[in-house]
Backbone as JSON, one array per atom type, in Angstrom:
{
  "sequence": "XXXXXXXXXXXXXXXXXXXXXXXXXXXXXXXXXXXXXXXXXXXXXXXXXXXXXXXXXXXXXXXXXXXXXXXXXXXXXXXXXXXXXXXXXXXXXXXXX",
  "N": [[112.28, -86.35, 34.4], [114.52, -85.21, 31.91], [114.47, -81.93, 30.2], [115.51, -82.11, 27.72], [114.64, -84.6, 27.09], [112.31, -84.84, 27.59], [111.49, -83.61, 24.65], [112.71, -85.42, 23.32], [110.83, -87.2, 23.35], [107.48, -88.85, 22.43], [105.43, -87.47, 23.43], [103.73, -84.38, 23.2], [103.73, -81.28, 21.36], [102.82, -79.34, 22.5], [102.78, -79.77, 25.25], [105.51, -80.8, 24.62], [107.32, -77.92, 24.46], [106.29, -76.68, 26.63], [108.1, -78.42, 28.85], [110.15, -77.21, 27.54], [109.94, -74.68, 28.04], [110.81, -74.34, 30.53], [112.92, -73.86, 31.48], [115.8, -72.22, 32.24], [115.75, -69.21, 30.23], [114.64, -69.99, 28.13], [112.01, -69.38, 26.28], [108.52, -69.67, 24.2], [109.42, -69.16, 21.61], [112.46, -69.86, 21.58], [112.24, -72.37, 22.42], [110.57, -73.14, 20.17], [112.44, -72.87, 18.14], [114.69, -74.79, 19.13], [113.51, -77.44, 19.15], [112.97, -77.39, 16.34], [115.07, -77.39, 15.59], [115.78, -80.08, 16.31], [114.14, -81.97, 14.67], [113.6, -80.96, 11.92], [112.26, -81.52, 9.94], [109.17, -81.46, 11.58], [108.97, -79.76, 13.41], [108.83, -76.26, 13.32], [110.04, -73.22, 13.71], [108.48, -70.11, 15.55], [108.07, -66.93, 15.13], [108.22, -63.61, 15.35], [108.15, -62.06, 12.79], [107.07, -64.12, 11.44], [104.94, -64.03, 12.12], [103.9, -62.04, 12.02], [103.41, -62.02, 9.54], [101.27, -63.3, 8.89], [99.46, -61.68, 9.39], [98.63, -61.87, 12.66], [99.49, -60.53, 15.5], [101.69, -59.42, 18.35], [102.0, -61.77, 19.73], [103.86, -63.73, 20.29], [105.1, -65.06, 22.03], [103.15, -66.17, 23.85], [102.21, -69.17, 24.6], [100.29, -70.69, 24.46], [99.18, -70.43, 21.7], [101.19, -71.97, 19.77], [100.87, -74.61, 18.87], [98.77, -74.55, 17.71], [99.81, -73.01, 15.65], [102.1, -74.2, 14.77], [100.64, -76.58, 13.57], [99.06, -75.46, 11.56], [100.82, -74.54, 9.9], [102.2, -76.93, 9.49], [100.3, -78.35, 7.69], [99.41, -76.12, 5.82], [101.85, -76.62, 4.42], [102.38, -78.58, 3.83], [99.65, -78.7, 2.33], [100.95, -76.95, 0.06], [102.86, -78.7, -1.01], [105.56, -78.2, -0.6], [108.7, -78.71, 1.29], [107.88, -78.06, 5.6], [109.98, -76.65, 6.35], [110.6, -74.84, 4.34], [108.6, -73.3, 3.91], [108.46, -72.25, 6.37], [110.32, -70.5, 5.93], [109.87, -68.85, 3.78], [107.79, -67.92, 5.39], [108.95, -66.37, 7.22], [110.66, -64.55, 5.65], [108.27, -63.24, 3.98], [107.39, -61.54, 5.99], [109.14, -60.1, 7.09], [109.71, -58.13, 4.84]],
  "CA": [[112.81, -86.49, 33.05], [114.92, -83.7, 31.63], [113.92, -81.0, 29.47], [115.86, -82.8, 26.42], [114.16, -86.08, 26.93], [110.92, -84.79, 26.88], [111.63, -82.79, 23.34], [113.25, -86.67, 22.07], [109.84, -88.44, 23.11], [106.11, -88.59, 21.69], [104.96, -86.35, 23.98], [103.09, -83.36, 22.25], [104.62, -80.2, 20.81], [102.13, -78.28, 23.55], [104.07, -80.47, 26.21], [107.39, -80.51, 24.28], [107.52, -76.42, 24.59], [106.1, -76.63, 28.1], [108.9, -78.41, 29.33], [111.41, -76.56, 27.15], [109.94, -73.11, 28.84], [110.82, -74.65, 32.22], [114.66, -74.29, 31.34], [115.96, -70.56, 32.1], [116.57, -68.16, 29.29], [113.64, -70.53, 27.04], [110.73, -69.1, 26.07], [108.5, -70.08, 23.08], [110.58, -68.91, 20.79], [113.43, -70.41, 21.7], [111.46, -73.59, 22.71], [110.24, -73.88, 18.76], [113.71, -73.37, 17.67], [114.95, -75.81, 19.11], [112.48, -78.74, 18.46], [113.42, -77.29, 14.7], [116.81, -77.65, 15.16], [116.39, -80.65, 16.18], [113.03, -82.42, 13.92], [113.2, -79.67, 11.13], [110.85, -81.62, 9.38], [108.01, -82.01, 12.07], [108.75, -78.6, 13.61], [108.74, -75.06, 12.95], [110.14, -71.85, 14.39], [107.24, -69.03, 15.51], [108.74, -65.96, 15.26], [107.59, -62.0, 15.36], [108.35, -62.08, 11.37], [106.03, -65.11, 10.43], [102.87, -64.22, 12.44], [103.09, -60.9, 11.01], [102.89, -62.6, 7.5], [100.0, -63.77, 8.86], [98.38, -60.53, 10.0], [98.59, -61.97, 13.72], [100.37, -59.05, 16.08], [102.02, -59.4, 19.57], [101.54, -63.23, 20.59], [104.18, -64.97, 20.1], [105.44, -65.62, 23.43], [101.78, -66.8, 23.92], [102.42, -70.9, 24.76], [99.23, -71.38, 23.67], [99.52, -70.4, 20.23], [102.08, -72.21, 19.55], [100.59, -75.84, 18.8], [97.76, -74.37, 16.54], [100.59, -72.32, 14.7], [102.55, -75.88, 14.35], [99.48, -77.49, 13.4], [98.63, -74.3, 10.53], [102.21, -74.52, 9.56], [102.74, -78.3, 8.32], [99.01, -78.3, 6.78], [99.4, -75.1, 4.23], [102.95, -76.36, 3.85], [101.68, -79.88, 3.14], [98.96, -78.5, 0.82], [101.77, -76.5, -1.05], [103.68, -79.85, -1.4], [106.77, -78.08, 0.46], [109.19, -78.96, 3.03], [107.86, -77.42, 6.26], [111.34, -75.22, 6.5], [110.87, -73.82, 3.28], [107.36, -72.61, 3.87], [108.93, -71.51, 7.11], [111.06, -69.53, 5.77], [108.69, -68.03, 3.13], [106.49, -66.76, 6.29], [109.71, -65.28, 7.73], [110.44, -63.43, 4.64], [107.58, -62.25, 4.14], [107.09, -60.6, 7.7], [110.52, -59.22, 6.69], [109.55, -57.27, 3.63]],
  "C": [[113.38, -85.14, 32.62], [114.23, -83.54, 30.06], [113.8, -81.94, 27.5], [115.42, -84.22, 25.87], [113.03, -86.04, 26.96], [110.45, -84.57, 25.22], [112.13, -84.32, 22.28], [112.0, -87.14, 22.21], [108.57, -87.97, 22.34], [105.95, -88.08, 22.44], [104.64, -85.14, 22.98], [103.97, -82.12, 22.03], [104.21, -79.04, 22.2], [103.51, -78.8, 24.97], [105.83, -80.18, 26.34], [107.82, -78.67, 24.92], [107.07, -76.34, 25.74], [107.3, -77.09, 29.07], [110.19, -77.35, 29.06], [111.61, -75.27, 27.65], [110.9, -73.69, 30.35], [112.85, -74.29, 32.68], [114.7, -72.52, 31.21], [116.91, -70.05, 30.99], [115.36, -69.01, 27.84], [112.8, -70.05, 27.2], [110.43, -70.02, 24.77], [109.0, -70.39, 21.92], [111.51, -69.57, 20.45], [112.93, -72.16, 21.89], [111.39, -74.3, 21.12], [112.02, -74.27, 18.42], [114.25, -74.58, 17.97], [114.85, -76.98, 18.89], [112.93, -78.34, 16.96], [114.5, -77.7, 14.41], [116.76, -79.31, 15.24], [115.55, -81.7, 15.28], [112.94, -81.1, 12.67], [112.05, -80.12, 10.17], [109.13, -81.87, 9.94], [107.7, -80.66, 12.89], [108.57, -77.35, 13.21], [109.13, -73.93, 13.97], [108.89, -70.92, 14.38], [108.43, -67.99, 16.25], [107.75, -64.89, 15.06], [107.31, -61.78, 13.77], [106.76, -62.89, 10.62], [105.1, -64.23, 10.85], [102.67, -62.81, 12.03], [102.91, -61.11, 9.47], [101.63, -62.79, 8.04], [99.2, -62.79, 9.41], [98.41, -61.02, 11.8], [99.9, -61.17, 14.88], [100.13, -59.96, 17.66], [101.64, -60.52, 20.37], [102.1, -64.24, 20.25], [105.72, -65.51, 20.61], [104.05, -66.32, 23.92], [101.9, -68.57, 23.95], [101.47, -71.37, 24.09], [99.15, -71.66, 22.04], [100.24, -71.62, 19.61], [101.69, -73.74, 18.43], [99.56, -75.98, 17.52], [98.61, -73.96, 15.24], [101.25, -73.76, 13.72], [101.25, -76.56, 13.46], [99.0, -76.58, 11.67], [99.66, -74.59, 9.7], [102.06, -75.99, 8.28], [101.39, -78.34, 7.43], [99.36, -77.97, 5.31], [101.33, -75.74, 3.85], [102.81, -77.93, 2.65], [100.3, -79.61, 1.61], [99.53, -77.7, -0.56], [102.32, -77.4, -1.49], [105.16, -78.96, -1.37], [106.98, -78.42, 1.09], [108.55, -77.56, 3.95], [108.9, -76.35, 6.52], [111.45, -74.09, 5.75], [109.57, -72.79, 3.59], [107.58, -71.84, 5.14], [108.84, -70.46, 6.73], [110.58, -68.31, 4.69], [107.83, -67.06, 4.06], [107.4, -65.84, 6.78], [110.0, -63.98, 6.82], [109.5, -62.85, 4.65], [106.91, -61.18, 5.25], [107.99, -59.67, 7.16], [110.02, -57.87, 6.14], [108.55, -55.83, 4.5]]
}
């Protein structure tokens, strides 16, 4: 099954980004993005920015992470009663600053 047909099915986000590494020049990173680009409401980008909003340093190329971050993500964005993108983009900012 290719990369892009794992990322359309139910298959898990751990999964989804497992295949999407498997594709050269993807890492995590690039892995979230994309699932964002293409589910922006079920995904989330993990970037260097957010997880330093969150006090968490140098892990996020870490695969593992990734699923808990997702999982942290729609929660607090869900208990703000935000879209996941916006609360995104709130964690990116604030890494920023």
């Amino acid at each position: 099954m290719a990369a892009l047909d794992v990322a359309r099915s139910g298959a898990d986000a751990a999964e989804k980004i497992r295949v999407l590494k498997s594709l050269d020049g993807v890492g995590v990173k690039m892995g979230s993005a994309i699932l964002t680009a293409m589910y922006p409401e079920r995904y989330t980008v993990i970037d260097v920015r957010a997880l330093d909003s969150l006090g968490v340093r140098g892990h996020v190329d870490d695969f593992s992470l990734y699923p808990a971050y997702l999982e942290f993500c729609i929660a607090t964005a869900a208990d703000m009663g935000i879209p996941l993108r916006d609360f995104d983009r709130a964690l990116w900012k604030a890494g920023a600053a």
